[in-house]
C-alpha positions in Angstrom: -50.4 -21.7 25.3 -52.0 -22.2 21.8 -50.6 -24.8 19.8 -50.5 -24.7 15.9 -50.4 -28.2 13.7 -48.0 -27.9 10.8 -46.8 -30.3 7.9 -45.0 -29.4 5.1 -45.6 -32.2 1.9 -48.4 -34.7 0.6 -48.8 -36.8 3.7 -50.8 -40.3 3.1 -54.2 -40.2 4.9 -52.9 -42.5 7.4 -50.0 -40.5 8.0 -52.7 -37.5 8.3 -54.5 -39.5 11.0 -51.9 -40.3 12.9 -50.4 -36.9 13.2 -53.7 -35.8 14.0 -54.4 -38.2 16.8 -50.7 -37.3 18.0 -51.5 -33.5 18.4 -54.9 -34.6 20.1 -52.8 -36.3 22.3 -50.3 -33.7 22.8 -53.0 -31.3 24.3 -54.1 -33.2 27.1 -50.9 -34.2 27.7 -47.8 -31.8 25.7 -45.0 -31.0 28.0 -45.2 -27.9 30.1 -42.4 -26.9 32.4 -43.8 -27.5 35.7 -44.7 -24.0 36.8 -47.2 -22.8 39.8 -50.4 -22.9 38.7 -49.9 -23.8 34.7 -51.7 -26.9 34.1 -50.4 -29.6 31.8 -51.4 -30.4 28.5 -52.2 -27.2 25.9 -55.7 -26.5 26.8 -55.9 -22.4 25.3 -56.9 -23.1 21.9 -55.4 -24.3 18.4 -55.0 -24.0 15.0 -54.8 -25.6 11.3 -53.7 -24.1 8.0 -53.6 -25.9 5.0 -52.2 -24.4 1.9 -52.5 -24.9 -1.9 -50.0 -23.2 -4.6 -49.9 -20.5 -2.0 -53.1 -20.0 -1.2 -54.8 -21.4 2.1 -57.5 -24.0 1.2 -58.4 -24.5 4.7 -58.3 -23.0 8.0 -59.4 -23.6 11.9 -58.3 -22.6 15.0 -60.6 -22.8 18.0 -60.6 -21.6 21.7 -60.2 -25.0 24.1 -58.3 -28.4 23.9 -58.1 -30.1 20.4 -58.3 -33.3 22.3 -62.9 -32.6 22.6 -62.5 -31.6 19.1 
């Protein structure tokens, strides 16, 4: 399963790193239910908006684990 990263506000760029080192975190690791042949962690892809007086101003999503990225 994909994962998305979302914040909504003006986060401090330490408060952008550490979110940022969370989600890395969260897909080697994120909670899957513990189903037959479903490995743990989010390793399908993810994904990053950022938007700007609505508009997007940035934008990456990528096939694989965020956690190599």
């Amino acid at each position: 399963m994909c994962r998305l990263f979302a914040y909504v506000g003006q986060p401090t760029e330490k408060e952008t790193v550490s979110f940022l080192n969370k989600f890395q975190c969260m897909s080697r690791t994120g909670f899957v239910p513990k189903i037959q042949n479903i490995k743990q962690g989010h390793t399908e892809g993810w994904g990053m908006v950022a938007y700007s007086n609505g508009a997007i101003v940035y934008e990456k999503k990528r096939k694989g684990t965020a956690h190599l990225d």
